[in-house]
C-alpha positions in Angstrom: -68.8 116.2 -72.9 -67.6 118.0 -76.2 -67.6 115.9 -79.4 -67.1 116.5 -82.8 -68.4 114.9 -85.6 -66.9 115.1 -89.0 -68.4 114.0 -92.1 -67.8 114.5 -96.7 -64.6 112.5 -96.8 -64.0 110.0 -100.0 -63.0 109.3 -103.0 -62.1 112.0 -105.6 -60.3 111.6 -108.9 -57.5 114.8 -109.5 -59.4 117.8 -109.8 -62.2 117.1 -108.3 -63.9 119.2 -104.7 -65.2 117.9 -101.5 -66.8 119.8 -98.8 -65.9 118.6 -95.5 -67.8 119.4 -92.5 -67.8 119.2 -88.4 -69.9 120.4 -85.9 -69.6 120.0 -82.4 -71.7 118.7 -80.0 -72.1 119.5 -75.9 -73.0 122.3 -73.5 -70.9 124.8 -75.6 -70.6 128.5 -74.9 -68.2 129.4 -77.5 -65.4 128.4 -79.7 -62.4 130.5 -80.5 -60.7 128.3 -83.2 -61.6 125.4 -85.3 -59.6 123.9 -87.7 -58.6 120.7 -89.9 -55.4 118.6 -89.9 -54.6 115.9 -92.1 -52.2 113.0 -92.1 -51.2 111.1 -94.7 -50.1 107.2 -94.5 -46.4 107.0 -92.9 -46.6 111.2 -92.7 -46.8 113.5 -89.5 -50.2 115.2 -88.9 -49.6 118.6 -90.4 -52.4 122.0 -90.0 -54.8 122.4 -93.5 -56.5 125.1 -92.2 -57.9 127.0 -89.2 -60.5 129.4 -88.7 -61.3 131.6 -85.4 -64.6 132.5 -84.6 -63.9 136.0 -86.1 -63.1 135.0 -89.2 -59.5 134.9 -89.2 -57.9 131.8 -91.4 -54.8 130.2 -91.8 -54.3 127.8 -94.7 -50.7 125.7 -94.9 -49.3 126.8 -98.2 -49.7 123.7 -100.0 -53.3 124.3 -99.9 -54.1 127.8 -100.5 -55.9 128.9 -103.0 -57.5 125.6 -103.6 -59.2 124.7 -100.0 -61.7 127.3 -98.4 -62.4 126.9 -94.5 -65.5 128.8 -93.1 -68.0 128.6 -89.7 -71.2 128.9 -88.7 -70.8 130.0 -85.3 -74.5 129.4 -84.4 -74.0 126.3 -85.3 -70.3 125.6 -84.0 -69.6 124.1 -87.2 -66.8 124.6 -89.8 -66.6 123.3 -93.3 -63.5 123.0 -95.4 -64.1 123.2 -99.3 -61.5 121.4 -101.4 -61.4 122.2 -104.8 -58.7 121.3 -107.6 -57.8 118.1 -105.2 -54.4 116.6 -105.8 -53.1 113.3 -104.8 -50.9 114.9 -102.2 -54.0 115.8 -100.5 -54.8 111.8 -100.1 -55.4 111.8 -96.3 -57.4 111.6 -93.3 -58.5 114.8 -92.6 -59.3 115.3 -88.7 -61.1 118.1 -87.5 -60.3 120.3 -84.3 -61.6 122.8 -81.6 -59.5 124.7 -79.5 -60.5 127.5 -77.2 -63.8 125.8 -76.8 -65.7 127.0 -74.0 -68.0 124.9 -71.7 -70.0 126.4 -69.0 -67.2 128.5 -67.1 -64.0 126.3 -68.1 -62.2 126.6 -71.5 -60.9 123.1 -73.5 -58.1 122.7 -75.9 -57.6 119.5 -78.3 -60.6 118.6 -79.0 -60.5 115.9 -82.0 -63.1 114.4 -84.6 -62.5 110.7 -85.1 -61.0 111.4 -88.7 -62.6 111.2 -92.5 -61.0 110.3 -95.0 -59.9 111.6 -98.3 -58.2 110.0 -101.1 -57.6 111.7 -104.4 -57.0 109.8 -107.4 -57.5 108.4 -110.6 
């Protein structure tokens, strides 16, 4: 019933951006978090970044400074800007929606299907 779509994943050479972006789809009320993980080949799925619909962010360290994540509420789509990519950032990137509201029930782990990103020269 909920889906998200991701899209802006590729290739980058070191120190390049990308703008990744997700919106989700469905008979949705609200959502109270929406965020990007990443995992890299043989690595665990770790958090990039996370955003609540007020605003609030939370960027794993490796990342901050360099990735911005932002929402359009109206839209129930969040964007992750990546600037001054690294090769450590090589991943797919996988968005997520938590605290999404449909109708009168409320749905955690909702996933994209992945883009990916690779970073180098």
């Amino acid at each position: 019933q909920v889906r998200l779509v991701e899209s802006g994943g590729g290739l980058v050479q070191p120190g390049g951006s990308l703008r990744l972006s997700c919106t989700a789809s469905g008979s949705i009320f609200s959502i109270n978090s929406m965020g990007w993980f990443r995992q890299a080949r043989g690595k665990q799925r770790e958090l990039a970044a996370t955003i609540t619909s007020g605003g609030i962010t939370n960027y794993v360290d490796s990342v901050k400074g360099r990735f911005t994540i932002s929402r359009d509420n109206a839209k129930n789509t969040v964007y992750l800007q990546m600037n001054s990519l690294k090769p450590e950032d090589t991943a797919v990137y996988y968005c997520h929606a938590d605290g999404t509201w449909v109708g009168v029930y409320v749905l955690s782990d909702v996933w994209g299907q992945g883009t990916q990103v690779i970073v180098s020269s």
